[in-house]
C-alpha positions in Angstrom: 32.5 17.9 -63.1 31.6 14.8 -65.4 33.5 13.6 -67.8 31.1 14.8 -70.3 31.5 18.5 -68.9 35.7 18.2 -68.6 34.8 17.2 -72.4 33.1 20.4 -73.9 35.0 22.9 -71.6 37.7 21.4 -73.3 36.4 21.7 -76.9 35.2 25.4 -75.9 38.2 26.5 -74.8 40.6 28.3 -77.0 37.8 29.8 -78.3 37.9 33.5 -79.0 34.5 35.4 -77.4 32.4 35.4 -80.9 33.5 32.4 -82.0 32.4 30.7 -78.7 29.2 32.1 -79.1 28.6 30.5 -82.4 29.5 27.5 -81.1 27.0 27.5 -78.2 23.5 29.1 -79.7 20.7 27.1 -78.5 19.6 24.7 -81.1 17.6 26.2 -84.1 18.3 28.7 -86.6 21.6 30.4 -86.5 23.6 32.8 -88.9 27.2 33.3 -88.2 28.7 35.9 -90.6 32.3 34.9 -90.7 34.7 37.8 -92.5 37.9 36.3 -94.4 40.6 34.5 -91.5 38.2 34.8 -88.8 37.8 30.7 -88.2 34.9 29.7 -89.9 35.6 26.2 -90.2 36.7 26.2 -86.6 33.3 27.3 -85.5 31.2 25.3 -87.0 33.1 22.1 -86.7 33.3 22.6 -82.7 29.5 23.8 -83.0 28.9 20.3 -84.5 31.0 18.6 -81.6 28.9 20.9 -79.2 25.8 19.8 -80.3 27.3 15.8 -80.6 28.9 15.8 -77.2 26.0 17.3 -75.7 24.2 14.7 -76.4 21.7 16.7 -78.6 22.2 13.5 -81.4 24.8 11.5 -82.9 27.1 12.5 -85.6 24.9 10.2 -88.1 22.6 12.5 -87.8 24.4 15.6 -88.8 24.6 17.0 -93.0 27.4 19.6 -93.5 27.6 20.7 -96.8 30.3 22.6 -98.5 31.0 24.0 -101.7 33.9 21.9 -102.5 34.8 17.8 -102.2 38.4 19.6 -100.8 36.3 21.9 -98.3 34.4 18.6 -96.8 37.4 16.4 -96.7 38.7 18.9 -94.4 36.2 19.4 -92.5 35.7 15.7 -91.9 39.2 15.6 -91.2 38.7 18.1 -87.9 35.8 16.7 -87.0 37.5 13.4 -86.3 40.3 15.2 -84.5 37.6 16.3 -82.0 36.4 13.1 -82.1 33.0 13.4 -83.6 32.6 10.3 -86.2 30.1 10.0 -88.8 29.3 13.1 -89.8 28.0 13.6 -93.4 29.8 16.2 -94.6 29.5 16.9 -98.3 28.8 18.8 -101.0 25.4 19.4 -102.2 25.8 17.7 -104.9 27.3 14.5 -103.7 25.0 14.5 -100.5 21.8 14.6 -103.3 23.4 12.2 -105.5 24.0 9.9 -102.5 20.5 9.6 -102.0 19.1 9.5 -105.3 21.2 6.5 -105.7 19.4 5.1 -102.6 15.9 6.2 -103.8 16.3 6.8 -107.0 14.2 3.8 -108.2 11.0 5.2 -106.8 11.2 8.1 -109.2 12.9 6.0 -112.1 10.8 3.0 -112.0 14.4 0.6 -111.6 17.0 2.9 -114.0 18.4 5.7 -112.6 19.8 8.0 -115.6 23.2 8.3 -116.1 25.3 11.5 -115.0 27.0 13.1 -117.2 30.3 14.7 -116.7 29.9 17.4 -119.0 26.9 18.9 -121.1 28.6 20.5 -123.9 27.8 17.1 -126.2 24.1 17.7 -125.3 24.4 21.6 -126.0 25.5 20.6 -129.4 22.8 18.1 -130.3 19.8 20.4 -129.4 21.9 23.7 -131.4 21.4 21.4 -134.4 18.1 20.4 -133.8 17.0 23.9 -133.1 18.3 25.0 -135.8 21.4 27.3 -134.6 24.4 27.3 -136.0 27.3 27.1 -133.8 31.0 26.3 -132.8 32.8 25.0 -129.8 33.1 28.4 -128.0 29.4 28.8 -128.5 28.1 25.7 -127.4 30.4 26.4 -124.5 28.6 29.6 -123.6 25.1 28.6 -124.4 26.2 25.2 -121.8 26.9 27.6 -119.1 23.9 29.6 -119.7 21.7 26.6 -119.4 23.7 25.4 -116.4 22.7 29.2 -114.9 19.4 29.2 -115.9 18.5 25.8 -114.3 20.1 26.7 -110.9 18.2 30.1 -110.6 15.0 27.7 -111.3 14.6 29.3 -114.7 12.8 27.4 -117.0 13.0 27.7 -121.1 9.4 29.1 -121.1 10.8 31.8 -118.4 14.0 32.2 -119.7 13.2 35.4 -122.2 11.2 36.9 -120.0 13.5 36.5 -116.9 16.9 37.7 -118.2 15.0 41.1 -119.8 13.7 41.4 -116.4 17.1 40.9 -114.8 19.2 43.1 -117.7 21.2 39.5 -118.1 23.3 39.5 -121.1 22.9 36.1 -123.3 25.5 34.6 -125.4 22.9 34.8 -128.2 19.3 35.9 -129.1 17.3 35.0 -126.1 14.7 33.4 -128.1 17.2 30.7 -130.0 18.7 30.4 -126.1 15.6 29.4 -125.1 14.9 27.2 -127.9 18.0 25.4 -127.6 17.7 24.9 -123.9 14.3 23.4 -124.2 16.1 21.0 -126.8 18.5 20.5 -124.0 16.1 19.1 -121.8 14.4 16.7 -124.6 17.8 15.2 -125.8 18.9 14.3 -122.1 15.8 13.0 -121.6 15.8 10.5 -125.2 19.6 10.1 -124.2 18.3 8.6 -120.3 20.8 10.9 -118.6 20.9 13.1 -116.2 23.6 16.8 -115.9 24.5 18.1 -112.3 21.6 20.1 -112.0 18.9 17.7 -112.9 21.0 15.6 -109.4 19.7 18.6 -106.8 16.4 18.7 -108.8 15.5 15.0 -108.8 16.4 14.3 -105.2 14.6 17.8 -103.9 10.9 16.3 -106.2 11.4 12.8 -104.3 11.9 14.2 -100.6 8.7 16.2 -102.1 6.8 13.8 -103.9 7.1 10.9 -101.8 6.0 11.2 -98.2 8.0 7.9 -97.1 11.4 9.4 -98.8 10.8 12.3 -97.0 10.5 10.7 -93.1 13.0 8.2 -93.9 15.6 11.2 -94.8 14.5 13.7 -92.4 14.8 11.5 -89.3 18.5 10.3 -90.4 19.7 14.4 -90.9 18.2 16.1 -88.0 20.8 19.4 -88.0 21.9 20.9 -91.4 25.2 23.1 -91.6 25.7 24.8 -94.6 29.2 26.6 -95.2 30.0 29.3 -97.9 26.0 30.0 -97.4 26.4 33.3 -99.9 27.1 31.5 -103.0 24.0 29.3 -102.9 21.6 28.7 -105.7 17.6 29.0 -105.6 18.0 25.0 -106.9 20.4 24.2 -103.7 18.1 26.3 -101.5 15.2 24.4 -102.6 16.6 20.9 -101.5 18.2 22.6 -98.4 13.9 23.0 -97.9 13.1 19.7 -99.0 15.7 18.6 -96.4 14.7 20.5 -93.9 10.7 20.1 -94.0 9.0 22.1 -91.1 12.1 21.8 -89.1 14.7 24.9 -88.5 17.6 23.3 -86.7 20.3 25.0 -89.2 23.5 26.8 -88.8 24.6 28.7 -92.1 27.7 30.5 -92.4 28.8 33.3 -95.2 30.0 36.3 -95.9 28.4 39.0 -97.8 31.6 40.0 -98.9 32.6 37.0 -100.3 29.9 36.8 -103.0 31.7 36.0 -106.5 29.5 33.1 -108.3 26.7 35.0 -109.1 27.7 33.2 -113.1 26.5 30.3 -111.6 23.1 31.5 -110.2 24.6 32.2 -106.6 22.9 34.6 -104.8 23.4 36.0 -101.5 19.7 36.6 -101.4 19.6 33.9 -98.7 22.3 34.9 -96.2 21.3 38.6 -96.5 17.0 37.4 -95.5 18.0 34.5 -93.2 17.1 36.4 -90.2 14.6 37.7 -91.6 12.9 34.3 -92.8 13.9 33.0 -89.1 12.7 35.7 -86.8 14.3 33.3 -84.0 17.7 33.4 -85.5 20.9 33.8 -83.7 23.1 35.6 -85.4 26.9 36.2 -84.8 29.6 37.8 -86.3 33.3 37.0 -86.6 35.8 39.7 -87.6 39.3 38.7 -85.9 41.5 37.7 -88.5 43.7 35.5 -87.7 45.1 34.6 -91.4 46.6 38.3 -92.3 49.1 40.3 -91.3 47.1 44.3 -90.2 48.7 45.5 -93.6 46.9 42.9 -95.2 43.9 43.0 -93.1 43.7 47.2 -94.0 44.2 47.0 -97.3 41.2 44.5 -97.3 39.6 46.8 -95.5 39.6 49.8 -97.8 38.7 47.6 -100.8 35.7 46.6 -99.6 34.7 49.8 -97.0 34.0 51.6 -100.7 31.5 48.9 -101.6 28.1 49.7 -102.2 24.6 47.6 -102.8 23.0 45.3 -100.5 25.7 43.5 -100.0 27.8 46.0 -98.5 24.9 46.1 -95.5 26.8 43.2 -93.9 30.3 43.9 -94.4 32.2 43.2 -91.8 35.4 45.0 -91.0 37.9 42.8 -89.6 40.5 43.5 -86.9 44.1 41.5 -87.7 44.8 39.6 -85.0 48.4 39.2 -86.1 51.7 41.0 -85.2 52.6 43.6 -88.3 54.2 42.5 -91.5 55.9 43.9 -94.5 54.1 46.8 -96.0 51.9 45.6 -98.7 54.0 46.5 -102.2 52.8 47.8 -105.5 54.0 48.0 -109.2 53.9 48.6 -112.6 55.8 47.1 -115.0 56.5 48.3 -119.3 54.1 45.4 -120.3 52.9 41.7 -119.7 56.2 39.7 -120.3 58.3 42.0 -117.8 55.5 41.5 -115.4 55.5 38.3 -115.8 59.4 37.8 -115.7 59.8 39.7 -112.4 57.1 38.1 -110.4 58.8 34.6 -111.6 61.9 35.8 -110.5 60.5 37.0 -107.2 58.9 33.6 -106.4 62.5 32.3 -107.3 64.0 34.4 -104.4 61.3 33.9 -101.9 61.9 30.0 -102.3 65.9 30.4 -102.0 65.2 32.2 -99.4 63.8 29.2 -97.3 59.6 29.7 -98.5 57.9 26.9 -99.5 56.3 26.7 -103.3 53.1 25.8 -102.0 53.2 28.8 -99.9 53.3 31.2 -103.2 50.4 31.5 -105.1 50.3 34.2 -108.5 46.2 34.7 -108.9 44.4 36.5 -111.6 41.4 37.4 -113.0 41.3 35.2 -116.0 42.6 31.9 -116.7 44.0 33.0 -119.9 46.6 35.0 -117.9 48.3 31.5 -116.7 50.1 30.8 -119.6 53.1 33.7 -119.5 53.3 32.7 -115.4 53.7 29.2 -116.0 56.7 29.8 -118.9 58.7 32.2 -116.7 58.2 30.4 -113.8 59.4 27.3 -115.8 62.4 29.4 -117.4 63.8 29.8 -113.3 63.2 26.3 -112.7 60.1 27.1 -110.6 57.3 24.2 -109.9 53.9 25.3 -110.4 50.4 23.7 -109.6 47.8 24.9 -111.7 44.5 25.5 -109.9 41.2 24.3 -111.9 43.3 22.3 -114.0 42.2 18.6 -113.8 41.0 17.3 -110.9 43.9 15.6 -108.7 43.4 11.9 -109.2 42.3 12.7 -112.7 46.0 13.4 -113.5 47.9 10.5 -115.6 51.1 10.6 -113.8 48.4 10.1 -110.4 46.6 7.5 -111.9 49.6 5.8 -113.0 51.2 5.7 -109.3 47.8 4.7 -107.8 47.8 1.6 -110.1 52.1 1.2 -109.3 51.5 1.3 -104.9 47.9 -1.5 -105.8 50.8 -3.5 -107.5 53.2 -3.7 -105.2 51.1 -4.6 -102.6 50.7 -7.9 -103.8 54.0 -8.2 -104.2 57.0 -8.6 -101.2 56.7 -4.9 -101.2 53.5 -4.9 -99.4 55.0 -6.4 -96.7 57.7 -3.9 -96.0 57.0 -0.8 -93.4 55.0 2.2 -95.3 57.7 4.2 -95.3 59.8 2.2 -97.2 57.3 0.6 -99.6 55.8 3.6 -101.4 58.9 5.1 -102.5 60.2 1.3 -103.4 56.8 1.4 -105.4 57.1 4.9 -106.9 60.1 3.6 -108.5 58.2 1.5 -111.1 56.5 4.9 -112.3 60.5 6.8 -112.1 59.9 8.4 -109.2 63.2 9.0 -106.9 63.0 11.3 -103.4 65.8 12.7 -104.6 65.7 13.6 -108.4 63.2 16.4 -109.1 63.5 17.5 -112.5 64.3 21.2 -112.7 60.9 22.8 -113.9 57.9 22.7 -116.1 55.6 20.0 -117.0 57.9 17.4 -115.9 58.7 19.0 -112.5 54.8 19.1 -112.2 54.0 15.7 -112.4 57.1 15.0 -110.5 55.4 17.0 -107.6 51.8 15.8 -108.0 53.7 11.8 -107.4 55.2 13.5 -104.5 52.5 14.9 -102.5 51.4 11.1 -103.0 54.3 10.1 -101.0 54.2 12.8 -98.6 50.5 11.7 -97.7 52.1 8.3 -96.8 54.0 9.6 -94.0 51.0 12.3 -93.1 49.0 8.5 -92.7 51.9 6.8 -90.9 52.1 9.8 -88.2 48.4 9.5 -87.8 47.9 6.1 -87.0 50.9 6.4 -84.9 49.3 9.3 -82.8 46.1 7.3 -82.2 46.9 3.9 -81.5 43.9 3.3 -79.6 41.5 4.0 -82.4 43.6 2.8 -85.6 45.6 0.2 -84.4 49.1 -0.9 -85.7 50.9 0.5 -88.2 49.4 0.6 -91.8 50.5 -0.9 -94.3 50.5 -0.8 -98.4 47.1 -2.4 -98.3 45.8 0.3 -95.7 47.7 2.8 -97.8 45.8 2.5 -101.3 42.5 2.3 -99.2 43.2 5.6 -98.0 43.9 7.1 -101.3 40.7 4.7 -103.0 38.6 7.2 -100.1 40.3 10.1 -101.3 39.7 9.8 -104.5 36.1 9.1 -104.0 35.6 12.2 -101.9 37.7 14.2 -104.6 39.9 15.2 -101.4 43.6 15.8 -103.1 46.3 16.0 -100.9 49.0 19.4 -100.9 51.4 19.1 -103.8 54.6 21.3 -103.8 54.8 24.0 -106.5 53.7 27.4 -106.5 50.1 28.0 -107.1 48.7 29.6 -110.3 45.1 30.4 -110.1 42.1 32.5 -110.9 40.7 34.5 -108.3 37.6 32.2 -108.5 39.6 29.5 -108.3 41.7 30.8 -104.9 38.2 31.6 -103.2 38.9 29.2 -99.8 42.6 29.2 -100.1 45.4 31.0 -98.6 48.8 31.2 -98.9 52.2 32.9 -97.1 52.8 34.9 -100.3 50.6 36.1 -103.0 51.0 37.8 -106.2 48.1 39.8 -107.5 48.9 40.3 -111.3 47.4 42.0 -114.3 45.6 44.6 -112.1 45.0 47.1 -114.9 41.1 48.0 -115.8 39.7 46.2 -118.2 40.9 43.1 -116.5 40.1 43.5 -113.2 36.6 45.1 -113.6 36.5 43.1 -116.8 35.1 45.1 -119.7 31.9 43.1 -119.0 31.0 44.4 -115.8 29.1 46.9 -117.1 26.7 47.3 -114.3 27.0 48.4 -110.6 25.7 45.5 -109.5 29.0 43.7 -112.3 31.4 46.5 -110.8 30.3 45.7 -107.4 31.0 41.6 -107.7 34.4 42.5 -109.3 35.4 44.6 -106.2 34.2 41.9 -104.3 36.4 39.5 -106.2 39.5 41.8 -105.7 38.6 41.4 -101.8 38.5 37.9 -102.3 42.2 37.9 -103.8 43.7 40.3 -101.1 42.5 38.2 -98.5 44.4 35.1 -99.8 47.5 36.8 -98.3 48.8 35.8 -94.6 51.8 38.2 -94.9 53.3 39.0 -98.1 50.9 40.9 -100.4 52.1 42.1 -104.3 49.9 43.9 -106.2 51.1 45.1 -110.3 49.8 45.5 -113.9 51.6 45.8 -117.1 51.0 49.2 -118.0 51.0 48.1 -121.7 49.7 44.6 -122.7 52.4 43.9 -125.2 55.5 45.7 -125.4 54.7 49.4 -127.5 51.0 48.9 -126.7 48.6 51.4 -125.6 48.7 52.4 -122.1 46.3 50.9 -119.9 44.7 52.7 -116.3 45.3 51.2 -112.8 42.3 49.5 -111.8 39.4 51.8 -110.3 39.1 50.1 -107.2 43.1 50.4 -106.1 43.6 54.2 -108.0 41.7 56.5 -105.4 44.0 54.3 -102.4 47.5 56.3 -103.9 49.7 53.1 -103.3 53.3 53.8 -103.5 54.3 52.4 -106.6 50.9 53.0 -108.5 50.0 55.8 -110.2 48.3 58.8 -108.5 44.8 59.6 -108.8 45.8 63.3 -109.4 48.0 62.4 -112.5 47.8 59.2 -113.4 50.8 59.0 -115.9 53.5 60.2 -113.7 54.7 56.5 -112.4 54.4 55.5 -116.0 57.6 52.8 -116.0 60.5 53.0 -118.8 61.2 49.3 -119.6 63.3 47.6 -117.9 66.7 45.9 -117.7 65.9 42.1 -117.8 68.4 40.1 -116.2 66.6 37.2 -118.1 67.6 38.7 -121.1 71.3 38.9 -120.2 73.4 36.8 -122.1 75.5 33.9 -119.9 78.5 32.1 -122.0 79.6 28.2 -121.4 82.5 28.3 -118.8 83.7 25.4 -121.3 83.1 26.4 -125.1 81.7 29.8 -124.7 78.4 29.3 -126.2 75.7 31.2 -125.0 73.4 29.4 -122.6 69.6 29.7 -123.4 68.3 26.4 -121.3 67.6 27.1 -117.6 69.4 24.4 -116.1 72.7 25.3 -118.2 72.7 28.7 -117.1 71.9 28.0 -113.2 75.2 25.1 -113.6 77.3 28.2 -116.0 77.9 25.6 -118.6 76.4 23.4 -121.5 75.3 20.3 -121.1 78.8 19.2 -124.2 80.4 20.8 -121.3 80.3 19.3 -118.0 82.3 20.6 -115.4 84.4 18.2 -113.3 82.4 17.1 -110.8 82.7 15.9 -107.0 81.1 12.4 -107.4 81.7 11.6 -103.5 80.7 14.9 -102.2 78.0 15.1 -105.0 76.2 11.3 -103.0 77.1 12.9 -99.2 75.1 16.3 -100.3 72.7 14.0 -101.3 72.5 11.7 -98.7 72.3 15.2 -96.0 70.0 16.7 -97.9 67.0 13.7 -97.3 68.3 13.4 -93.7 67.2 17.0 -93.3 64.3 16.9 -95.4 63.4 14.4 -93.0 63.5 15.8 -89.9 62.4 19.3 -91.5 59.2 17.2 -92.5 59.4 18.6 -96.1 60.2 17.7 -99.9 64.1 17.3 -100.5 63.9 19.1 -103.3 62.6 22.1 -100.6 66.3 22.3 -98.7 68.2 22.0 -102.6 66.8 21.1 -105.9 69.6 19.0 -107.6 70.6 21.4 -110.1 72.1 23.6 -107.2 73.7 20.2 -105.7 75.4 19.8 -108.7 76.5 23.4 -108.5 78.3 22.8 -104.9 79.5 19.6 -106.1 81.0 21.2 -109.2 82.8 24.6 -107.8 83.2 23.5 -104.2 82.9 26.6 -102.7 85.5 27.3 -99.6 83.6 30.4 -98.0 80.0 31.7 -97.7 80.4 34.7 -100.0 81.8 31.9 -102.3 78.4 29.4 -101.5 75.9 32.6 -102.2 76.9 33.4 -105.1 75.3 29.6 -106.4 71.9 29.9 -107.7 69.0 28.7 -105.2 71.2 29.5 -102.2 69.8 33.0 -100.5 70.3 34.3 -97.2 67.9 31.9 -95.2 69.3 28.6 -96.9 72.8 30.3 -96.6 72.4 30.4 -92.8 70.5 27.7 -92.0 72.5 24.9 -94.6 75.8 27.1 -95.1 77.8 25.6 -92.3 76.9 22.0 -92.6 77.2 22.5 -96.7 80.8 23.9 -96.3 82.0 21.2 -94.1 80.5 18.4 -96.6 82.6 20.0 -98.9 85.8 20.2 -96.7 85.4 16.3 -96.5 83.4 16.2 -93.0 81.0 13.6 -92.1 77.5 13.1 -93.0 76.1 12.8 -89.8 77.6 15.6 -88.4 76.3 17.7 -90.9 73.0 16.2 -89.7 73.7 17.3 -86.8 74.6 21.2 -87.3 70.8 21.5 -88.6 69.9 19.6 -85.5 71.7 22.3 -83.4 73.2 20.0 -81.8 77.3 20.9 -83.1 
């Protein structure tokens, strides 16, 4: 056997039977439906390598495109792990906007027009000029409609005609839409720039237009992958032509199920016909989950079995590949606040309990649900990372340690190791390892400067398990270059917090616990979805959520949306399953819930003055801040000094093993026995059985490092 055979029987093996067939389909057209966990990503990356190693063409000559700058970094990131280099793997609009910038100046006569970030300013000048009065909201709306329009190639001599055709909704009269669009077009065009749109537009008329462009293009990208293929446009499908010319050497992969942009102009027109435009397709299917527990996997199953439409002609249903987990659980709660108090106390206990924040994630329907789960999470000292918030290395605190590491590594901090000179760095921003600040705001940016940090040592351990190909240990320099290419490629590293998202926003993510709130209809169908086809996308988009889940799985509603309010129904798709804990189809006010006993609404008095304590922090510690207990100072710096240690060779945040609050707490009361350590706040059973010995014998005056050592196993 050759080398070049040892090479790809490596690469195919470990390799379920389906997914091994997507990876091997002779060249050409090929349609892999891959169902939620079932190793999408996996396939197609190896199905590039196939094709590479082969020897079919280089990786230069390779386009995957994704739907998001996080989706690509990632996959560029595998591909280099199976060492394929040089793949362009992008998103459609970056690829387009790539080349544009190269050819641009055939179109453009010299000046290519400058992209704009966001419309809305545009929107505004042609409302005015076409003679609409309007607000911010409104512009808004009429922005995304025009954004819509464009990607479904919908022009504003179409427009009135298509939506009646289509039963569209439009934020105002469709004729003033219309005339406001047009104005659109004519004050981008007096203004010389260009929105996202006009990007996939321009660049699909040059490969057109201009027969040189075209072979120049097409005989760099020979074989197009396209990933998340459902929630494609008609503008991204036309340059996916363009691209592709008389040529058909394409792997697409999607899932019907999974179609929830159709706001945008997404349409899974194309998946659902790609065999049939491609009589000589392959097409495979992928239904082994490997992300979700079978509880998971069956509710996800029954969500979308009931679906109907063309859509529902290519469900797949999936078979869990994992062993069984905790029943999936269901409730309802008096109103919003108690639902939101519980589930941030929940998260709470899952993290003392040894779960990582970014393994939690709370997801929604609307982002307008994100404020009451971002104050009670913030009231239990909970970090939280907002998803479609701004972009990563938008964020001031990023930007501001960015600009702190390119400092100091012209400075005698450059030429320390890596792992010492980013946190000596960090310092000039006030970032410590060790001091998190207890929740909020403050703990968020504390955790977005982190996950900087914690990408150092993911660069370190890289370089240092390929030697060969990256040469000596990096340093400062090689550091900021990293995050310079991040940036670029909008490819933001993990932060720490638990996750608050729309389900939109989730679509691609996963996590070890998820939290599927405000599950009441009218929310989830929205009151807009007032058509099957709506409905159908709304079911779609509670699939989407359920499948976040890899084991734990919490569905609730309030049953009122403020306290006293009218009572609200169990969403339609979950009330004919008759979850325990929801309401039964058959009498449907029989698990309506008496409020609650809050303990957040219990009072706690100062140990020292016996105020009552209203500020998190006080009430974890059981005293006011005029207060202080006597502290430990000594034991307080060992506990400190353990805890990184650990953190360290647990390969995790510090603040993961004990924030500082509950350090303080130890350091304060010095507990003697482990009914005495449990009763602290952020100490449950896992931490208590995993830290409690080494923790009690720092506090009977033992040694650091044999503390270390008890979490090593090795005492």
């Amino acid at each position: 056997m050759t080398a070049r055979d040892q090479a790809i029987e490596q690469l195919l093996s470990g390799l379920d039977p389906e997914q091994r067939e997507a990876v091997t389909a002779p060249p050409g057209p090929v349609c892999i439906l891959a169902g939620a966990g079932t190793g999408k990503t996996r396939a197609v990356t190896h199905r590039i390598a196939w094709r590479v190693l082969r020897g079919d063409m280089r990786g230069q000559h390779v386009t995957a495109v994704t739907f998001t700058a996080r989706a690509a970094g990632e996959m560029r990131d595998r591909l280099r792990g199976l060492g394929v280099s040089g793949v362009n793997a992008r998103t459609f609009h970056s690829a387009a906007l790539r080349q544009l910038r190269y050819f641009g100046t055939r179109r453009f006569g010299g000046q290519l027009p400058e992209l704009v970030d966001s419309a809305l300013k545009f929107t505004a000048i042609a409302a005015a000029r076409a003679g609409l009065q309007t607000s911010r909201a409104k512009n808004f709306d009429l922005t995304t409609e025009i954004e819509w329009a464009a990607s479904s190639l919908i022009g504003p001599d179409d427009y009135v005609s298509a939506i009646a055709a289509l039963g569209r909704d439009a934020p105002a009269a469709p004729e003033d839409v219309a005339k406001v669009y047009a104005a659109y077009i004519e004050a981008k065009r007096r203004a010389g720039v260009m929105d996202f749109a006009d990007v996939l537009a321009y660049t699909a008329d040059l490969i057109t237009d201009h027969a040189a462009t075209a072979d120049q293009i097409r005989s760099q990208y020979r074989f197009f992958v396209v990933d998340e293929y459902q929630d494609v446009t008609p503008l991204q499908q036309r340059l996916l032509d363009a691209w592709l010319g008389d040529r058909d050497d394409i792997t697409v992969v999607g899932d019907a199920s999974q179609t929830i942009y159709s706001f945008t102009g997404a349409s899974s027109r194309n998946l659902l016909d790609f065999t049939r435009r491609h009589r000589n397709a392959s097409l495979v299917r992928l239904v082994r989950d490997y992300r979700s527990t079978p509880q998971v996997v069956g509710l996800a199953n029954q969500i979308i079995g009931e679906s109907k439409g063309r859509e529902a002609k290519m469900r797949l249903e999936l078979i869990g590949q994992r062993p069984d987990g905790p029943a999936v659980t269901a409730e309802v709660f008096a109103d919003e606040a108690e639902e939101a108090d519980m589930i941030a106390r929940r998260c709470s206990k899952l993290i003392a309990d040894g779960t990582s924040p970014s393994e939690i994630a709370v997801l929604y329907r609307t982002n307008a649900q994100s404020q009451a789960y971002e104050e009670a999470l913030a009231s239990y000292g909970v970090p939280t990372v907002v998803t479609g918030a701004a972009r990563f290395f938008d964020r001031p605190e990023v930007r501001q340690a960015v600009v702190a590491l390119r400092s100091a590594a012209k400075t005698e901090i450059g030429s320390m190791p890596l792992s010492e000179a980013v946190p000596a760095a960090l310092e000039a921003v006030g970032w410590r390892p060790d001091a998190a600040p207890s929740g909020g705001a403050q703990r968020e940016a504390y955790e977005a400067v982190a996950a900087i940090a914690a990408l150092s040592e993911q660069f370190l351990e890289h370089h240092r398990a390929n030697p060969d190909e990256d040469g000596p240990d990096p340093d400062l320099e090689a550091f900021c270059a990293e995050l310079s290419r991040r940036a670029a490629e909008q490819h933001a590293p993990a932060v720490e917090g638990v996750t608050l998202a729309s389900l939109h926003a989730a679509k691609g993510l996963e996590w070890d616990a998820v939290f599927l709130v405000g599950l009441a209809d009218g929310t989830l169908p929205t009151t807009f979805a007032r058509t099957e086809t709506a409905l159908e996308e709304e079911r779609r988009l509670l699939y989407v959520g359920i499948t976040r889940a890899r084991e734990r799985l919490q569905l609730s509603y309030g049953l009122a949306r403020n306290a006293g309010g009218r009572e609200r129904r169990l969403c339609r798709f979950l009330a004919p399953l008759g979850l325990s804990g929801f309401p039964r189809p058959s009498d449907p006010g029989a698990a309506a819930p008496k409020p609650r006993e809050r303990k957040k609404a219990k009072v706690l008095d100062c140990s020292g003055c016996g105020k009552p304590l209203t500020d998190a922090r006080d009430r974890k510690l059981g005293h006011c801040e005029d207060c202080p207990a006597t502290m430990d100072e000594g034991l307080f710096e060992r506990l400190r000094e353990w805890r990184v240690s650990v953190a360290k060779q647990d390969g995790k945040p510090a603040f993961t093993v004990f924030t500082d609050v509950t350090l303080i707490a130890i350091a304060e009361r010095c507990p003697g026995s482990d009914s005495e350590l449990a009763s602290l706040h952020g100490i449950g059973k896992s931490k208590l059985d995993k830290y409690g010995p080494a923790v009690l014998h720092l506090v009977n005056g033992g040694e650091v490092t044999d503390a270390i050592a008890m979490c090593k196993g090795e005492s």
